[in-house]
C-alpha positions as CSV (number, residue, x, y, z in Angstrom):
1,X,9.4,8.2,8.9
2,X,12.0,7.4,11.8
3,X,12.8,10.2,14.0
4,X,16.7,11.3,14.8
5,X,18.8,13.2,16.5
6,X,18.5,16.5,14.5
7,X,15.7,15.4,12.1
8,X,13.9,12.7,10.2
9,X,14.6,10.5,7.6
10,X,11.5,8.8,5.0
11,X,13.0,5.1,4.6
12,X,10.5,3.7,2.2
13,X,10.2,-0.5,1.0
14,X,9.9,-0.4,-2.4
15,X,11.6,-2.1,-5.2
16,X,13.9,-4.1,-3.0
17,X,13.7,-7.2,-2.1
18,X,12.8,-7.7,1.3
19,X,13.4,-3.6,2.6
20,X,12.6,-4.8,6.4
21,X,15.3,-7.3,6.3
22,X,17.9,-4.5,4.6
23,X,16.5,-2.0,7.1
24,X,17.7,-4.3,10.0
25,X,20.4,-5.1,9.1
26,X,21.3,-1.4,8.2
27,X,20.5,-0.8,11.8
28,X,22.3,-3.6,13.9
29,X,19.0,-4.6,15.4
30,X,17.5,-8.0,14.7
31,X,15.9,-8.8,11.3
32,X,12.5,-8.8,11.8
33,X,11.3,-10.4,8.5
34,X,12.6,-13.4,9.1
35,X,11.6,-13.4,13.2
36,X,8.0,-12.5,11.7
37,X,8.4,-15.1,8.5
38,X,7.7,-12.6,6.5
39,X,11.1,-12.0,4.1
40,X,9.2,-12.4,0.7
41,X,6.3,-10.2,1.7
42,X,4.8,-7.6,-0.1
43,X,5.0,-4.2,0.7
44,X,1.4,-4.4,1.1
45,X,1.6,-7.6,3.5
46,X,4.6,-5.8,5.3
47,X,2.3,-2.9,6.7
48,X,0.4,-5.0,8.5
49,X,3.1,-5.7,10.6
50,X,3.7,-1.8,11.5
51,X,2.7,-2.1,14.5
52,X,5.3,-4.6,15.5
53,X,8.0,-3.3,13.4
54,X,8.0,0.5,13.6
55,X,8.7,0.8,17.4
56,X,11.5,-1.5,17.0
57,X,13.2,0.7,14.4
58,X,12.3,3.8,15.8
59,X,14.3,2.9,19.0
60,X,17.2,2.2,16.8
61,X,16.9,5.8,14.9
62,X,16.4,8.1,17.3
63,X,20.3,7.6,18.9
64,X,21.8,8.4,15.1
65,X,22.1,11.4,13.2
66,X,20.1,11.8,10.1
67,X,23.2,11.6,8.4
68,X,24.6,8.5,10.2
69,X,21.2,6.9,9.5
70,X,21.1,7.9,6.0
71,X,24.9,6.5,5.6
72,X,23.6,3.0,7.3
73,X,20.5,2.9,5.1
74,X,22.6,3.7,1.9
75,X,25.1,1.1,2.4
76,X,22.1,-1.6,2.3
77,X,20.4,0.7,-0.4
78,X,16.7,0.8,0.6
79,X,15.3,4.0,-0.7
80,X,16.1,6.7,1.9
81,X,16.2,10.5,2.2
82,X,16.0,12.8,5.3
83,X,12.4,14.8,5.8
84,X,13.7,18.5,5.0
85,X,11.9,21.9,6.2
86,X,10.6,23.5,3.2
87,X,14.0,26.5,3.5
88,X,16.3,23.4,3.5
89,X,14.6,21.8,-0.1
90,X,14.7,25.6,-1.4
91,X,18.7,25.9,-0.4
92,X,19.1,22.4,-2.7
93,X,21.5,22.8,-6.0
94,X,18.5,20.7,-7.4
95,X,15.7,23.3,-7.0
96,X,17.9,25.6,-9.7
97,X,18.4,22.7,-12.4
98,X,15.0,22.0,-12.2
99,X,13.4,25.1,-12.3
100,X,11.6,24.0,-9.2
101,X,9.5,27.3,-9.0
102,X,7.5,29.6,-11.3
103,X,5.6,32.7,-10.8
104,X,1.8,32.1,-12.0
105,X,0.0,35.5,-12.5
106,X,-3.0,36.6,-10.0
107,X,-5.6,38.6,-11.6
108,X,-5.5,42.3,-10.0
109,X,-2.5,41.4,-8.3
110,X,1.6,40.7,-8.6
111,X,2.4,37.1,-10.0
112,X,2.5,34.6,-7.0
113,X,5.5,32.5,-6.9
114,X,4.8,28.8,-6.6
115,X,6.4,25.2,-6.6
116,X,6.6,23.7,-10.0
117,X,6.0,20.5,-11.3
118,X,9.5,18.7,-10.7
119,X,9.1,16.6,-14.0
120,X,10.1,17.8,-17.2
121,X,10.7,15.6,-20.5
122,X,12.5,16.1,-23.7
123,X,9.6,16.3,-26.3
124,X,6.6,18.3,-23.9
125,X,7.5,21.6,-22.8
126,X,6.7,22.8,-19.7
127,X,2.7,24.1,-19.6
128,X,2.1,27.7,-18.9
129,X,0.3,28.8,-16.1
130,X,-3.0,30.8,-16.4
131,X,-4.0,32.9,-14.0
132,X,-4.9,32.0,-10.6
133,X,-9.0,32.4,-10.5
134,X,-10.5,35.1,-8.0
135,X,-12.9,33.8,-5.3
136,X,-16.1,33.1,-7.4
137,X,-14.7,33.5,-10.8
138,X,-15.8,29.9,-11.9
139,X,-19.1,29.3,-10.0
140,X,-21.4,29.4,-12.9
141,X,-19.2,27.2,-15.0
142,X,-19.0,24.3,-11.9
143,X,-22.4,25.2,-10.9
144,X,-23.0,24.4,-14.8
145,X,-21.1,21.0,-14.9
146,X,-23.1,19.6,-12.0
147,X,-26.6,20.5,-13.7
148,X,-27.2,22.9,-11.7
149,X,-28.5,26.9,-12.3
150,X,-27.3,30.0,-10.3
């Protein structure tokens, strides 16, 4: 997560080849994979070098505007999007195709609006939601499942 001028952007290294190496080059800042040795790495082996790396692109982030930086990173196409507040994801055109929320009913109380499951496929249909449980309501069922009596 790189900090900008109005916000943050999650740049994240997989499935490319070599994401550091497309990050910095994205960025205008010298390509730390190869400085390192490390252009075939793994993302696994790449976050051990966080410590090195981070700072480095951090200080080339924070002068760009989430949408400059999301502009640079797309041209090199590492996966990229900007960290929005949760009113900015609701505002999305997506959150209306999707059906991104759902109202789950509360026992003894009006149906709670909630954020949905965002995947949906062509043969399962969508679960329903049962009720949200009142504070207790399953104790002797868990208590139950662990062998163990009221």
């Amino acid at each position: 997560m790189f900090p900008t001028t109005d916000g943050w952007v999650l740049a994240l290294g997989f499935f490319k080849e070599n994401p550091l190496g497309l990050m910095c080059e994205a960025l205008g800042v010298e390509d730390m994979s190869k400085k390192l040795g490390i252009e075939t790495a793994s993302v696994l082996e790449l976050a051990k070098h966080k410590s090195t790396v981070e700072p480095i692109l951090a200080a080339a982030c924070k002068n760009l505007s989430t949408d400059e930086l999301l502009s640079r990173l797309q041209a090199k196409d590492p996966l990229c999007a900007p960290i929005m507040s949760i009113a900015d994801a609701m505002s999305q055109p997506q959150k209306k195709e999707i059906n991104a929320l759902t109202d789950v009913p509360v026992n003894g109380q009006k149906s709670l609006r909630v954020v949905d499951s965002p995947l949906a496929f062509s043969r399962t249909p969508r679960r329903e939601h049962s009720p949200v449980p009142l504070l207790g309501e399953h104790t002797e069922e868990v208590l139950a499942r662990l062998g163990l009596d009221s």
